[in-house]
C-alpha positions as CSV (number, residue, x, y, z in Angstrom):
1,X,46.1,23.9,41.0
2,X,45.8,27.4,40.0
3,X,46.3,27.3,36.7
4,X,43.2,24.7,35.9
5,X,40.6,27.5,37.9
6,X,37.6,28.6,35.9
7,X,39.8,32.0,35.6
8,X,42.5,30.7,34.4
9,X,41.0,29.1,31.5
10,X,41.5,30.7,27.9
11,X,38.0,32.3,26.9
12,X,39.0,31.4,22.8
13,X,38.2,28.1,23.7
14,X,34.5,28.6,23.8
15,X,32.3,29.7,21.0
16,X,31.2,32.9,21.4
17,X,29.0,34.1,18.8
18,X,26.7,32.2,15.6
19,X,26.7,34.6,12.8
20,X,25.3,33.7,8.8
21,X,27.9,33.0,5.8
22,X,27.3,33.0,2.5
23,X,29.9,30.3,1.9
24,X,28.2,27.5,-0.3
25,X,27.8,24.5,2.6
26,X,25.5,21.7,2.8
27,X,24.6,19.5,4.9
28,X,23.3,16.5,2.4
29,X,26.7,16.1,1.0
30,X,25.5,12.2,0.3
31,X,22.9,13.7,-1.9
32,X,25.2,13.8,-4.5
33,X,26.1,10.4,-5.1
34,X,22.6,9.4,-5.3
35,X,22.0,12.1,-7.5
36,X,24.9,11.1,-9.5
37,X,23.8,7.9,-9.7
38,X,20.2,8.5,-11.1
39,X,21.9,10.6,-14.4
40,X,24.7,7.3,-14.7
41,X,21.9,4.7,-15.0
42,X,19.9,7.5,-17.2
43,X,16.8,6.9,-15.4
44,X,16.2,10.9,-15.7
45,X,16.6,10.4,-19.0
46,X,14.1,7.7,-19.6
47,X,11.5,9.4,-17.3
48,X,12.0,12.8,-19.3
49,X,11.5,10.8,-22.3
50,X,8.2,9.4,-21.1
51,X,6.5,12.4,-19.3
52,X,7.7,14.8,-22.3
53,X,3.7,15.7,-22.9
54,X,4.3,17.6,-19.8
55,X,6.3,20.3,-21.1
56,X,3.7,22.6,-22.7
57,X,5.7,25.5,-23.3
58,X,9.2,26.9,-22.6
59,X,8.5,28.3,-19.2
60,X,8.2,27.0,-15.9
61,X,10.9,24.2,-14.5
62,X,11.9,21.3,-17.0
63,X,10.4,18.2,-16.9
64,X,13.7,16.6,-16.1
65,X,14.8,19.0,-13.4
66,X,10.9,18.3,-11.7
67,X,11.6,14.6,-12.0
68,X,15.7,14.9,-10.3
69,X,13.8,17.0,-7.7
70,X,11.0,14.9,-7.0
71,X,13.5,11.7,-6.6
72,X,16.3,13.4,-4.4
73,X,13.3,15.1,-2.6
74,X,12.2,11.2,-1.7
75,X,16.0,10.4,-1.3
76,X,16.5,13.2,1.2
77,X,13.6,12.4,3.2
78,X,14.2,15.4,5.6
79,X,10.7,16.6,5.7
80,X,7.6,14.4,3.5
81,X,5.3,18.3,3.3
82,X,5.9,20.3,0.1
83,X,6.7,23.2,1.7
84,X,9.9,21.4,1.9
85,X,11.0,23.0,-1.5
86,X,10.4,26.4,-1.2
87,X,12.7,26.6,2.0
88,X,15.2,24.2,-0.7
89,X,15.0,26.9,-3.1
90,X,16.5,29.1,-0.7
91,X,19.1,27.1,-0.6
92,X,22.1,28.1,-2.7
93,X,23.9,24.9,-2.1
94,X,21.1,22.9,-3.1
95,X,21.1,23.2,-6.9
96,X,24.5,22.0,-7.5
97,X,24.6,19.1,-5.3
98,X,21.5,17.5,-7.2
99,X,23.5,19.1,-10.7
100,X,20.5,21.3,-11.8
101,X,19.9,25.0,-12.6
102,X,19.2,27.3,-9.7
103,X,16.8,28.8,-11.8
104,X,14.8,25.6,-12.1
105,X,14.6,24.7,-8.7
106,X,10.8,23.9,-8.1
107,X,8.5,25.9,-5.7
108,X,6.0,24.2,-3.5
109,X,3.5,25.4,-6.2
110,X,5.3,24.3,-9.0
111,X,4.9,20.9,-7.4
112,X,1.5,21.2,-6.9
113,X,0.6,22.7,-10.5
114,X,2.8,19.5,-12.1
115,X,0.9,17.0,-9.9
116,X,-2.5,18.6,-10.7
117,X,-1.8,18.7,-14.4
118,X,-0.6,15.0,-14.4
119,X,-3.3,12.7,-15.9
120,X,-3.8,9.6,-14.4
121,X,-0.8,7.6,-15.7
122,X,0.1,4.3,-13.9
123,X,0.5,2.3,-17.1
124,X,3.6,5.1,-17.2
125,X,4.5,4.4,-13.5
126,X,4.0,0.5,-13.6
127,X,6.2,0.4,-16.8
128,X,8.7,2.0,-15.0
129,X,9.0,0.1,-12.3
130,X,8.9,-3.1,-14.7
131,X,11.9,-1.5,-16.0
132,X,13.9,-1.5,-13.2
133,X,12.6,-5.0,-12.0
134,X,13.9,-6.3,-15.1
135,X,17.5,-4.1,-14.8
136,X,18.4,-5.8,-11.5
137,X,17.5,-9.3,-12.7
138,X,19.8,-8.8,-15.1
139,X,22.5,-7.4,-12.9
140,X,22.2,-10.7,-10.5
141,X,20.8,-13.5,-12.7
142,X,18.7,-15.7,-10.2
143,X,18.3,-19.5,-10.9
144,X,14.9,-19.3,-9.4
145,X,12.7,-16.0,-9.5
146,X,10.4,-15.9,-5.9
147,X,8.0,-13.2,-6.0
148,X,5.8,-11.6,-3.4
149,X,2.3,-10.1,-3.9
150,X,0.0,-8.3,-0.3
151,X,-1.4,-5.5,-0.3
152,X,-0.8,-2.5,2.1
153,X,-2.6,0.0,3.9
154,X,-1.3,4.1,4.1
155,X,-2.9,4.9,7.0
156,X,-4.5,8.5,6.1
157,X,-7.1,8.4,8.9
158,X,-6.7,12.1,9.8
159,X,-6.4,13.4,6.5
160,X,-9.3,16.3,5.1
161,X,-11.4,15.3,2.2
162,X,-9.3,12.9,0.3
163,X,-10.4,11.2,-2.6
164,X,-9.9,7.7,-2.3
165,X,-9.2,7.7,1.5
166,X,-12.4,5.1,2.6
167,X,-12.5,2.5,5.6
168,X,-9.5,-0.4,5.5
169,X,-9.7,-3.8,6.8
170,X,-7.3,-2.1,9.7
171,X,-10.2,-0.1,11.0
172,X,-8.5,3.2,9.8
173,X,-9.5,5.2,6.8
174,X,-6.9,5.8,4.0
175,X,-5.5,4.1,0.7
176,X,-5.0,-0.2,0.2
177,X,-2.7,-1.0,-2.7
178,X,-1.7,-4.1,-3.9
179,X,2.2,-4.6,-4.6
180,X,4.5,-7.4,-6.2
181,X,8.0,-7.6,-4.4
182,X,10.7,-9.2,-5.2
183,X,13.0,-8.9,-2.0
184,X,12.9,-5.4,-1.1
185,X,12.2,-4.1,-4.9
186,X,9.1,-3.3,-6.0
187,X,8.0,-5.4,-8.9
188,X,4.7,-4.0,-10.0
189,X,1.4,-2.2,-7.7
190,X,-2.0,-0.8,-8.3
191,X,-2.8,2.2,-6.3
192,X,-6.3,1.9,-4.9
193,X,-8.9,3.5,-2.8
194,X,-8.8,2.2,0.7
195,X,-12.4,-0.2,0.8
196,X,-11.3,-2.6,-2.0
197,X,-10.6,-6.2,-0.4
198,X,-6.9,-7.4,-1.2
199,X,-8.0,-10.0,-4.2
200,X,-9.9,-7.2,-5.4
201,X,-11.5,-7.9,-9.2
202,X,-8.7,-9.4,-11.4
203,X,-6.1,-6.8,-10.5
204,X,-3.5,-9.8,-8.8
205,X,-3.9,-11.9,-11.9
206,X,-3.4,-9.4,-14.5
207,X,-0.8,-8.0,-12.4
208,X,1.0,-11.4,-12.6
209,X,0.4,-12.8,-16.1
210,X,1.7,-9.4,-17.1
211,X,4.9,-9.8,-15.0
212,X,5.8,-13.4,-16.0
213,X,5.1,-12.9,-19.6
214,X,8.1,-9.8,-19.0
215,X,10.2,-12.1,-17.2
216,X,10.1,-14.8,-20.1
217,X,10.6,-12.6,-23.1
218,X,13.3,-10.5,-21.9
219,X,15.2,-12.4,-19.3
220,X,14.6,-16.3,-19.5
221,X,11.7,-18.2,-20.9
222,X,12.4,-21.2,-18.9
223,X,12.9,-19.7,-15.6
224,X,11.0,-21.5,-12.6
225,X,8.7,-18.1,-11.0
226,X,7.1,-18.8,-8.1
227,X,4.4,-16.4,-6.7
228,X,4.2,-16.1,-2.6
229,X,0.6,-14.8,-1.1
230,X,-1.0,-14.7,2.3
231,X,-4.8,-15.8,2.8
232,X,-6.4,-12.5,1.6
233,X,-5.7,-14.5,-1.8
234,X,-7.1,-17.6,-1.2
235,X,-9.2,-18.3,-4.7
236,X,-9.6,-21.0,-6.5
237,X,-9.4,-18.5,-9.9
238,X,-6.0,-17.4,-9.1
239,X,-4.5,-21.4,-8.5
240,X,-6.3,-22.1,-11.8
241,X,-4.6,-19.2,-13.6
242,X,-1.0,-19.7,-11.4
243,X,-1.3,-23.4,-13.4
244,X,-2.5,-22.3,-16.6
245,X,0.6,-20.2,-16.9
246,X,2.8,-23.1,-15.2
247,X,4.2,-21.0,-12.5
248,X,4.4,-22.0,-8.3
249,X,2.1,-20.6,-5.8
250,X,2.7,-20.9,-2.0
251,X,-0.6,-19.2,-0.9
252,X,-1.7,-19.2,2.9
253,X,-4.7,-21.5,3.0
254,X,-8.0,-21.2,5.3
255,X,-8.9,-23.7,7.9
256,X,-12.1,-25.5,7.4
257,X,-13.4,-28.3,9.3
258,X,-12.5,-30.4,6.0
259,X,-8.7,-29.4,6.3
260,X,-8.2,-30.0,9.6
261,X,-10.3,-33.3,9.7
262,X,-7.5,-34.0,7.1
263,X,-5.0,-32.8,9.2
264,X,-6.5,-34.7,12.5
265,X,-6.3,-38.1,10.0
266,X,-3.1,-37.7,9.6
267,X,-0.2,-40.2,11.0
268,X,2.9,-38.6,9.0
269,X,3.9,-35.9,10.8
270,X,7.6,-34.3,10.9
271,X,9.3,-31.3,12.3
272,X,10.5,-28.1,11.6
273,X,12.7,-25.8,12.6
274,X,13.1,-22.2,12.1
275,X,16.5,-20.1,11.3
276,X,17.3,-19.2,14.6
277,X,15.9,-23.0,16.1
278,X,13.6,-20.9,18.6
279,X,10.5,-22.4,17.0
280,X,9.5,-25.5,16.2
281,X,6.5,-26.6,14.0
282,X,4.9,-30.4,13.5
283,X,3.9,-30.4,9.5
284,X,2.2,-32.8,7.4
285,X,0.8,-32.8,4.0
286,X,-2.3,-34.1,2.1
287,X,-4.7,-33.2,-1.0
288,X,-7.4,-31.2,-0.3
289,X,-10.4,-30.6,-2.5
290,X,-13.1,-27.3,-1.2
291,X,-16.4,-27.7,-2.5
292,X,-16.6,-24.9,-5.1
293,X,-13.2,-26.6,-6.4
294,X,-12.3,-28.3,-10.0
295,X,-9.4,-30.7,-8.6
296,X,-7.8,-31.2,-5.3
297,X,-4.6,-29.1,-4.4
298,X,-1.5,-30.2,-2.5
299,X,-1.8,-28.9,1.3
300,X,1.0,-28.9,3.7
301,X,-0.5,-28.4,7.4
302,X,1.5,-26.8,10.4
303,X,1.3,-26.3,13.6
304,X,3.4,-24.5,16.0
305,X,4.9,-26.9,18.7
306,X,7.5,-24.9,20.8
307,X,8.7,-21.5,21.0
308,X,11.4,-20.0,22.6
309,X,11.9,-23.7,24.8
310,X,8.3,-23.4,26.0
311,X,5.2,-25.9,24.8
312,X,3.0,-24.3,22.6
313,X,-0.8,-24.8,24.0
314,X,-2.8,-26.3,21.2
315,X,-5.3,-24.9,19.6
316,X,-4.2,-20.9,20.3
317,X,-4.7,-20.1,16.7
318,X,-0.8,-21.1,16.1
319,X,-2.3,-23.9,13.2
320,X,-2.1,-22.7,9.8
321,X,-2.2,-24.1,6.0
322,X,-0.1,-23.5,2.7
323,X,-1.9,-24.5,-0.8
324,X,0.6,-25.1,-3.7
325,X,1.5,-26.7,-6.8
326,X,4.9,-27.3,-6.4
327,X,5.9,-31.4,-5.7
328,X,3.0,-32.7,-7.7
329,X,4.7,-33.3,-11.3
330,X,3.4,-30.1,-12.6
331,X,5.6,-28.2,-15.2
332,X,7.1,-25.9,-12.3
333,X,8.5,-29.2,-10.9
334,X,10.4,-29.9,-14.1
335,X,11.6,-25.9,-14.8
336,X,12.4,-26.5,-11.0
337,X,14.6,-29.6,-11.7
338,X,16.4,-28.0,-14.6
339,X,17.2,-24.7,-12.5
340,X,19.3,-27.6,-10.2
341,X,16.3,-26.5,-7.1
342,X,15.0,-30.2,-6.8
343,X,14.7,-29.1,-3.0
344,X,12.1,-26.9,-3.3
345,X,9.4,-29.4,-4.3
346,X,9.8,-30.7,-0.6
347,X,7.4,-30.0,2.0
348,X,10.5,-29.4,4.7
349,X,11.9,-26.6,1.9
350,X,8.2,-25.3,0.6
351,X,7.3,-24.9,4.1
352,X,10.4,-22.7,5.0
353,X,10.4,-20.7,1.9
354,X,7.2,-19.5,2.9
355,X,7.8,-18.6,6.1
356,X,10.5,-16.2,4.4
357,X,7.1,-14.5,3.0
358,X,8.1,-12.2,6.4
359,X,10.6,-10.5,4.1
360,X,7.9,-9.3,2.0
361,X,6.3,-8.1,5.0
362,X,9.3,-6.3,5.4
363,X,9.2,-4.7,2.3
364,X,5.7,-3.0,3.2
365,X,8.2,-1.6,6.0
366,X,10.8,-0.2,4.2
367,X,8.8,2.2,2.1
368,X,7.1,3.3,5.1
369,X,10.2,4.2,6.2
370,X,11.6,5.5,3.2
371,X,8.5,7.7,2.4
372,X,5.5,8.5,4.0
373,X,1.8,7.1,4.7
374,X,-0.1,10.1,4.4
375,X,-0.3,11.3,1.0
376,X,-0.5,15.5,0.4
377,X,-2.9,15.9,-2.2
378,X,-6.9,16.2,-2.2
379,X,-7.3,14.4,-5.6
380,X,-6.4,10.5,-6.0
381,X,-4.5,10.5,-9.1
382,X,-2.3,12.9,-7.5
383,X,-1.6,11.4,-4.7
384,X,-1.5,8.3,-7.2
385,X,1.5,9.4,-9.1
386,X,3.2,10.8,-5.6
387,X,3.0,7.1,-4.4
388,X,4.4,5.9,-7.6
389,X,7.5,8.5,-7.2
390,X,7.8,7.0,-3.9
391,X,8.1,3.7,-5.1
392,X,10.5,4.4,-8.1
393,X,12.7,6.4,-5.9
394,X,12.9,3.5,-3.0
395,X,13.7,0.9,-6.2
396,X,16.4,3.3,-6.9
397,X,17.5,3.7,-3.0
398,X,17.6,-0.1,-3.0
399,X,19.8,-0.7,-5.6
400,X,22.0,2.3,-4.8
401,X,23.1,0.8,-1.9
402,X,23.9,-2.7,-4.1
403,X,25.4,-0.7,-6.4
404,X,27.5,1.5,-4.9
405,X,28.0,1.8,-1.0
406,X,28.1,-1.7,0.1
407,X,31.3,-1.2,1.7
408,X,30.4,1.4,3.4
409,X,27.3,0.5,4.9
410,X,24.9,-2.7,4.9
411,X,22.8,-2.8,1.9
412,X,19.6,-4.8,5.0
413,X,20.0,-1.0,6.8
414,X,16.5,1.2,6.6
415,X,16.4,4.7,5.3
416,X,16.1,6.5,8.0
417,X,19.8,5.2,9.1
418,X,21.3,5.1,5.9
419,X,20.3,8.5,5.3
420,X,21.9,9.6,9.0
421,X,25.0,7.9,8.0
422,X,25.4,8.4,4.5
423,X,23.1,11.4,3.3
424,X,23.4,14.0,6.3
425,X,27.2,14.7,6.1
426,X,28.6,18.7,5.9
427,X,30.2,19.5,3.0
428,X,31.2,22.6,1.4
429,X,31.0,23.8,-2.4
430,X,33.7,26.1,-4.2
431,X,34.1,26.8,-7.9
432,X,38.0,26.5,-8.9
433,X,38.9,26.6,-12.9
434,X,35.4,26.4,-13.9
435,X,34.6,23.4,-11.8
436,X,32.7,22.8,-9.1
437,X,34.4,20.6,-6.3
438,X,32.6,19.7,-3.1
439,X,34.8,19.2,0.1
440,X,33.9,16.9,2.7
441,X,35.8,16.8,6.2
442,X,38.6,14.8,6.2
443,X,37.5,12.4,8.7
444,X,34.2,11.5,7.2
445,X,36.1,11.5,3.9
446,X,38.1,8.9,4.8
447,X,35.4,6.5,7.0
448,X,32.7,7.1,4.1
449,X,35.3,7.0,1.0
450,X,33.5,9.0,-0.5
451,X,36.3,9.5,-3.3
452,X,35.0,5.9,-3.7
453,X,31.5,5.8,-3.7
454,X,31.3,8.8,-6.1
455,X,33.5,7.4,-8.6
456,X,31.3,3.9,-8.1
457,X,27.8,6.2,-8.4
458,X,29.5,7.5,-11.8
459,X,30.3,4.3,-14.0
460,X,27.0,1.5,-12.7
461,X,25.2,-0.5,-15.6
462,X,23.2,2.0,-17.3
463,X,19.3,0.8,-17.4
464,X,18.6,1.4,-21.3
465,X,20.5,-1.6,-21.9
């Protein structure tokens, strides 16, 4: 008994002392697939290419090193303020894990000087993230192509004199752009000052035509598209274009007293059931014509029933309405047939497809996760271009984890665990025989594999092609 006394104990045991080293370690060895990965798919390249009007004069940082900052900055997502990169500047292990000169490492007002100097260029941003759209519907080929457009508000309530930061429809002040999805990429968005209504001007149908006539000339011209929007879209203008262009809308109708007189007339009424059976909805379907309206439009009417194995009250605002084309011998119901989706022009399977709208909600989730609501600039084009970056980077995150650590972790995970599982791993730089080699501990070497994931981040389909 003796021997296990507090005395007894040997004192080398215990940590004793924390003194500095200037060994080269890190603590974002993960960083370096991702920024592998951005210079394999040459999207540096491309955005170099692009913002080379930049680059007035030989001093300063690169153009190309900003842009690999700015993206692994996002990536990283240790801390959203810009003081962030001077205290990464300091960092000597920094520089070679994103594979850039220490000498072009960007200050916090290098940052600010290249955001300030940047003109206004979303055509620049919005072709970019065209670009990528269009990369990863090559990769995976879809049959059918189901977009999502809603708008989203960055909540910048407590922010000082910020241009562009008015009253939102959420009763906070701050920014309300409007954003195409598809899944958890985004497709195409216009940055806009907080006070514009969601179906502001002719942004959503510009935004579209654009897309689809992308979609048809370099992937497929006979690919079915259908387009999936809530009620903030509810215009007749919109339907008349979605048909002119021979797409499929699912849009979230409005319930007048003429659509649920319909819907009261009604004796053909089935069930549905969602995904995990612990709702049930009553639906039924009729053509209904508003008054400002050239035709009347297929509506499918719903009403929730039963949830979780209790009744459903009526009338507790659980009704609700979906106004489409699809199912009414329209040229998306051939393109539909010929894709081998015949089940889509149902009102069972139009009905649960957009209930999977949810996942676009879910999309408006993920980049709040992956960056940050409030924006750090005083001018809006600034803090334009910053929630462009954002939104490049996430497309990149995204397909990062398709591309090269599904086997490691789930490609559904949020960024704020994929980066605490993945990004946030110690790691330690050397030089041997003019090369740089990072080593990882053994055991996260072995549960990450990252001999794996780095050799996957170096050989992925490049995006010029």
């Amino acid at each position: 008994m003796s021997e296990d006394t507090k005395n007894s104990r040997k004192k080398d045991l215990y940590i004793s002392s924390i003194e500095p080293t200037n060994d080269c370690i890190t603590n974002r060895a993960g960083l370096l697939l991702f920024a592998s990965y951005l210079r394999s798919t040459q999207l540096i390249l491309i955005m170099g290419i692009m913002f080379s009007f930049m680059r007035k004069n030989k001093k300063g940082v690169p153009v190309v090193d900003m842009l690999a900052q700015l993206l692994c900055f996002f990536m990283d997502g240790t801390s959203p303020h810009l003081t962030s990169f001077d205290e990464l500047k300091k960092d000597n292990s920094y520089a070679p894990l994103i594979g850039c000169n220490p000498e072009h490492l960007a200050s916090s007002h290098a940052v600010k000087r290249f955001f300030g100097a940047l003109p206004y260029q979303d055509v620049l941003f919005r072709h970019l993230l065209r670009k990528i759209f269009l990369w990863r519907l090559k990769i995976n080929r879809p049959s059918v192509i189901i977009l999502g457009v809603d708008s989203m508000v960055l909540n910048n309530d407590d922010a000082l004199q910020r241009e562009g930061v008015e009253p939102t429809y959420k009763k906070v002040k701050g920014f309300h752009p409007v954003q195409m999805n598809w899944g958890r990429y985004f497709v195409d968005s216009v940055f806009r000052v907080g006070s514009d209504p969601s179906n502001h001007s002719q942004t959503v149908e510009k935004m579209i035509c654009t897309i689809v006539a992308k979609i048809r000339k370099e992937y497929k011209a006979d690919v079915p598209i259908i387009i999936r929007l809530d009620s903030g879209f509810y215009d007749q203008k919109l339907f008349k274009t979605f048909e002119f262009i021979n797409i499929g809308y699912a849009c979230g109708g409005r319930l007048y007293k003429n659509v649920k007189k319909s819907a009261t007339e009604s004796t053909s009424w089935f069930k549905f059931k969602s995904s995990n059976n612990k709702e049930i909805w009553e639906y039924t379907e009729f053509m209904c014509k508003q008054e400002q309206w050239d035709i009347p439009r297929r509506t499918i009417y719903s009403r929730l029933i039963l949830r979780d194995r209790q009744f459903v009250i009526p009338g507790l605002n659980t009704d609700s309405s979906i106004i489409t084309n699809i199912g009414i011998g329209g040229e998306i119901d051939k393109l539909l047939c010929q894709a081998g989706a015949e089940n889509l022009l149902l009102a069972h399977d139009i009905l649960g497809n957009y209930h999977n709208r949810g996942n676009d909600e879910l999309a408006n989730r993920a980049i709040k996760d992956f960056g940050e609501e409030k924006l750090p600039f005083k001018h809006f084009h600034s803090n334009a271009a910053w929630y462009f970056f954002m939104l490049i980077s996430n497309n990149m995150f995204e397909s990062f984890k398709t591309d090269v650590s599904p086997s490691v972790i789930a490609t559904t995970v949020y960024a704020t665990t994929f980066r605490r599982v993945l990004i946030d791993t110690a790691a330690k730089i050397v030089r041997y025989g003019r090369k740089l080699i990072m080593k990882v501990p053994v055991a996260c070497f072995h549960r990450l594999k990252f001999d794996l994931l780095f050799e996957r981040s170096s050989n992925v389909a490049v995006m010029l092609c």
